[in-house]
N, C-alpha and C positions, 0 to 999 in steps of 0.2 A: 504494500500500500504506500504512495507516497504522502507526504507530508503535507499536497493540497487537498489528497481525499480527507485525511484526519481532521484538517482545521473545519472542511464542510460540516465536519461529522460532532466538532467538539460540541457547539452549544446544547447539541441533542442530548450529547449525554453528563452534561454540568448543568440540567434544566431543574434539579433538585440540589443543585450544591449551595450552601449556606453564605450567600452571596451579602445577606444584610446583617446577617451576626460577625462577619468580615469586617464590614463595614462600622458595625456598631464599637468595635474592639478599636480598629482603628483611629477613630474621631475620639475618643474617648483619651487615645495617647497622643496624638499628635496637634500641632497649634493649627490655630482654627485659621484657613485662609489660606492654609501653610505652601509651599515650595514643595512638589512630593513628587519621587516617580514609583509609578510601579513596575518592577521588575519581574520578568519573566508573565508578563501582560496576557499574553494569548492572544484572545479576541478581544480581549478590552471593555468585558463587563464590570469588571470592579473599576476597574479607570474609571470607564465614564458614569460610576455610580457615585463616587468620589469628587469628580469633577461638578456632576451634578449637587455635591451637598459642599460644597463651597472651596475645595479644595484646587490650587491650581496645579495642574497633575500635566506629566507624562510617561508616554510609556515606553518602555523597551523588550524585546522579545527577542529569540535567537530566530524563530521561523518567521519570512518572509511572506509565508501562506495565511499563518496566522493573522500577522498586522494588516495583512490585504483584509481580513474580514472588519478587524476592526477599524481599519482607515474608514469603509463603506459604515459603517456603522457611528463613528464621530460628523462624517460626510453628513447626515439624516441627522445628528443632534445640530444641537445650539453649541453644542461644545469647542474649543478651540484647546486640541490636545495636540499637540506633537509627537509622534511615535519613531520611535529609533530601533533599527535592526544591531541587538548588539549579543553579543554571548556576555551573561551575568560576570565570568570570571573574569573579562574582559572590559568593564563597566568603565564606560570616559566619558569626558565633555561637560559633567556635571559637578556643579561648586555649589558651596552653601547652599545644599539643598535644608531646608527642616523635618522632614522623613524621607525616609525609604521603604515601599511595601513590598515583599517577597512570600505571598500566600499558596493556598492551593498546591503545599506540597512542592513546591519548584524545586526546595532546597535540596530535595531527595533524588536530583537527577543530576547531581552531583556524585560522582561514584568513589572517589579519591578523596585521600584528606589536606591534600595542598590544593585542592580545586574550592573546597572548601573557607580553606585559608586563606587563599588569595581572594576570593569573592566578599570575604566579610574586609579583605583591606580595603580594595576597590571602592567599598561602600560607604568607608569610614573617612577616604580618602574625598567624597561626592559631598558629605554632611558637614555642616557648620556646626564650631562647638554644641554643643545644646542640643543638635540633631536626634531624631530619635528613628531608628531601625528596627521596627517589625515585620518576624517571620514566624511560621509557621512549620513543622518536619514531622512526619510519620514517627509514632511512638515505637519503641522498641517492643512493647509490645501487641501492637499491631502486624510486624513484620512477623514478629513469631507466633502469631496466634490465631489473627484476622488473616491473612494474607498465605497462612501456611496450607498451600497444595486445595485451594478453595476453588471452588466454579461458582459463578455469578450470570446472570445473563438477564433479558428481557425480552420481550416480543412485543410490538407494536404491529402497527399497518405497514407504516412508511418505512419502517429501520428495527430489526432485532439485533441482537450480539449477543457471543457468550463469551467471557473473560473469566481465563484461567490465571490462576495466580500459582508459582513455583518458587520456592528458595534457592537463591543463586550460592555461588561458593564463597564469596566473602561476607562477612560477615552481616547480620542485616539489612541483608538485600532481596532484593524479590524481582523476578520476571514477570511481566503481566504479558501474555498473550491472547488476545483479541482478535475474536472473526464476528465481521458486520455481513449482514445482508440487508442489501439496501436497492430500498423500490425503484427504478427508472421509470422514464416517461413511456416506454410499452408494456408496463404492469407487470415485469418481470422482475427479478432478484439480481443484484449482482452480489457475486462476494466479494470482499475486502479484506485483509489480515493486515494486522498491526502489531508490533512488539514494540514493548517499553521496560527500559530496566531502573530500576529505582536501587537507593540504598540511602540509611542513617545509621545515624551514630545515636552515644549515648548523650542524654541533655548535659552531661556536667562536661562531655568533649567537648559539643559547642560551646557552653561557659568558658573554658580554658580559652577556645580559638576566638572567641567575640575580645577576652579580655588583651590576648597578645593583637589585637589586631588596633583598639586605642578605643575600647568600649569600656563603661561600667556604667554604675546601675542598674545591672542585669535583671531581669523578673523573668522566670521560669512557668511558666501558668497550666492548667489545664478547664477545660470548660469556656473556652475564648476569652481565656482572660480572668474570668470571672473566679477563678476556686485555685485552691492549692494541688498542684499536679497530684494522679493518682497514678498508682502500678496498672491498672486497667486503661487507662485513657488513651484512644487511638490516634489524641494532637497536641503535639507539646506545643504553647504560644511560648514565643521570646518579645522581650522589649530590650533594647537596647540603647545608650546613651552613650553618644562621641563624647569624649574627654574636651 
C-alpha cells in the first residue's frame, strides 16, 4: 500500500480517536494565543482544532500525502496554518515557539533511542524558555498486553480492515499489520495492506532523555493528564518545560 492510499484511508479510521480530550489537555498547559506546532500533524485534525480555539499553530508531518489532505482541509477553513514537510528528528526553522504538540502516539514511530534523543533536542532547540512540550507514547503496558498477538478489525459498507498486532524483537515494540478493503466507484472491493512498526520505552527513559535534552518540570500523567499514571494505562501524557 503506498503512503497516498493510507492518508485516504487515515481519517476513517481516527473517526473515534479522542481528538477533544487532546485538545482539552493541551489548552489547559499551554499559553493561551500561544506560538504552537504540531508535530507529526497527519491530516491536520488536531491543528486545525487548535487553530480553531485560539491557538496560532502549525504543522509539520514526514508524509507529503498526509499534508496534501490536510492542506485541502485548512484550504475549506478560515484557518491560516502553514504546514511543513519535515521528519520530527529533523525539526528546523522554528524559534520561540511556546509549545510543541506531539500526540497520537507519533512518539512511538521512533524505533531507536538516539532518534528519540535527538527529536526531544530539536524540540527544545524550537521552544522559548518557558516553552512547554506535550506528548503522548504507548504505555508499556499496552505493548505487552493490548497489542500482544491481538486481531482487531471492523466492517463497514465503504471500508472494512483487520489489524493484527505482533511483538517485534526489541524491546516494546509491536508490528501492526493491516489489510483494508475498500469500496470503489464499481461496487467492488479493493485490497490494500499496510505495515506499521511502533516501539517505546519506559516513562522514567523519557524522563532521563527530556531532562539531558534542556527540559524540567517534567509531569508524567495518565488519564490525559488528569490522574497519577497507573500500571494498566495504555497512555503515558508528558508535559515538558524548556529551561
Amino acid at each position: 500500500m503506498t503512503l497516498e492510499h493510507f492518508a485516504s484511508l487515515y481519517d476513517a479510521l481516527m473517526e473515534d480517536a479522542p481528538y477533544e480530550s487532546w485538545m482539552t489537555y493541551a489548552s489547559r498547559h499551554l499559553k493561551e494565543g500561544g506560538n504552537v506546532v504540531d508535530v507529526a500533524c497527519g491530516t491536520g485534525t488536531f491543528t486545525l482544532m487548535m487553530a480553531e480555539h485560539g491557538f496560532n499553530m502549525a504543522g509539520a508531518d514526514l508524509s507529503q500525502d498526509m499534508l496534501t489532505v490536510a492542506e485541502d482541509k485548512v484550504r475549506q477553513s478560515s484557518q491560516n496554518i502553514p504546514l511543513y514537510l519535515q521528519d520530527m528528528c529533523e525539526l528546523s526553522g522554528f524559534t520561540e515557539l511556546d509549545g510543541v504538540t506531539l500526540f497520537c502516539d507519533g512518539i512511538n514511530y521512533l524505533n531507536k533511542e538516539e532518534d528519540v534523543k535527538k527529536t526531544f533536542r530539536k524540540i527544545a532547540l524550537a521552544l522559548k524558555p518557558g516553552g512547554v512540550f506535550l506528548f503522548d507514547a504507548h504505555s508499556p503496558y499496552k505493548m505487552e498486553h493490548i497489542f500482544d498477538n491481538q486481531l482487531y478489525g471492523e466492517n463497514e459498507e465503504s471500508l472494512s480492515y483487520m489489524w493484527f498486532c505482533e511483538p517485534e524483537n526489541e524491546p516494546l515494540s509491536v508490528r501492526h499489520s493491516l489489510t483494508f478493503f475498500m469500496k470503489n466507484k464499481e461496487g467492488t472491493y479493493e485490497r490494500l495492506d499496510e505495515e506499521h512498526y511502533q516501539r517505546t520505552f519506559l516513562p522514567r527513559e523519557y524522563l532521563n532523555w527530556l531532562k539531558e535534552a534542556g527540559f524540567d518540570h517534567i509531569e508524567i500523567t495518565g488519564g490525559f493528564g488528569e490522574e497519577e499514571l497507573k500500571d494498566d494505562d495504555d497512555r503515558v501524557f508528558f508535559k515538558a518545560v524548556k529551561k
